[in-house]
C-alpha positions, 0 to 999 in steps of 0.5 A: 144566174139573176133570173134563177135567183128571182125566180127561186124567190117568187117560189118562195114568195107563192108558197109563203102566200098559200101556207099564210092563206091557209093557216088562215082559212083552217083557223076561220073553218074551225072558229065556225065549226065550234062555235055553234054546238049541234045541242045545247041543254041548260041547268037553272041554278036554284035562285034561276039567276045562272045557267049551266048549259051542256054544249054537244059537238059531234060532226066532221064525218069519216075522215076527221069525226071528232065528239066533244061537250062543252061546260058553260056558265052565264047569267040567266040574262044571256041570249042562247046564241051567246052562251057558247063564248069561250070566256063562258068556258068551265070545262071541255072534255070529250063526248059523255064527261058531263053525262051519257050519249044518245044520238050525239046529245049529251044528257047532263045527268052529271052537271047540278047545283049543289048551293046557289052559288056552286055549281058541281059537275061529275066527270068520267075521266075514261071518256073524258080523255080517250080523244083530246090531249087534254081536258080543261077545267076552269074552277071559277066562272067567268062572272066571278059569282060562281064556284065551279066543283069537279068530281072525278068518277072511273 
């Protein structure tokens, strides 16, 4: 009975340690996977202190492919491989809700500068929302000098 028992807790102990190592390793595959996006194209604001930049996400293949762009903005300052931080973060949508697709690039026809300060993105909630569960905007960016403004177009 006492050697049922502890092997009934080893079980669990082996199972713990793999479910814990990898929730882990998934959380650390996906941290490298988005942090680094396959294009990224950059808007100056008029007075070219700022920068807006339209991040593409396309991989993952035929089993888990997954498409998504990303709105950022930092000061002109920021080196591009820090551009993409999640405090830099304004909106995330799915492929083609800041502009059109070609080649797995998005064109950011739809991200301007409408003041100095203001930064104005179009988005295509049909495309926006055909994949994700849910689409983030954020109305201030991070620095606080900048105005994010949402437009929803069908």
């Amino acid at each position: 009975m006492r050697t049922l028992r502890r092997s009934f807790i080893l079980a669990l102990a082996i199972i713990g340690f793999f479910g814990i190592s990898g929730t882990v390793g998934l959380w650390i595959a996906k941290e490298k996977l988005y942090s680094s996006p396959n294009a990224l194209v950059f808007i100056d604001s008029p007075d070219g202190a700022f920068r807006a930049a339209v991040a593409s996400y396309v991989g993952g293949g035929g089993f888990s492919p997954y498409c998504f762009n990303r709105l950022f903005v930092v000061d002109s300052q920021t080196p591009a491989d820090r551009v993409a931080d999640e405090n830099n973060l304004v909106a995330e949508g799915e492929c083609g809700s800041f502009g059109s697709m070609e080649g797995g690039i998005s064109d950011p026809s739809d991200v301007s500068w409408s003041e100095v300060r203001t930064l104005t993105a179009r988005i295509s909630l049909h495309s926006a929302t055909t994949g994700l569960e849910t689409f983030r905007i954020r109305k201030m960016a991070a620095s606080g000098h900048i105005r994010v403004e949402f437009e929803v177009r069908q």
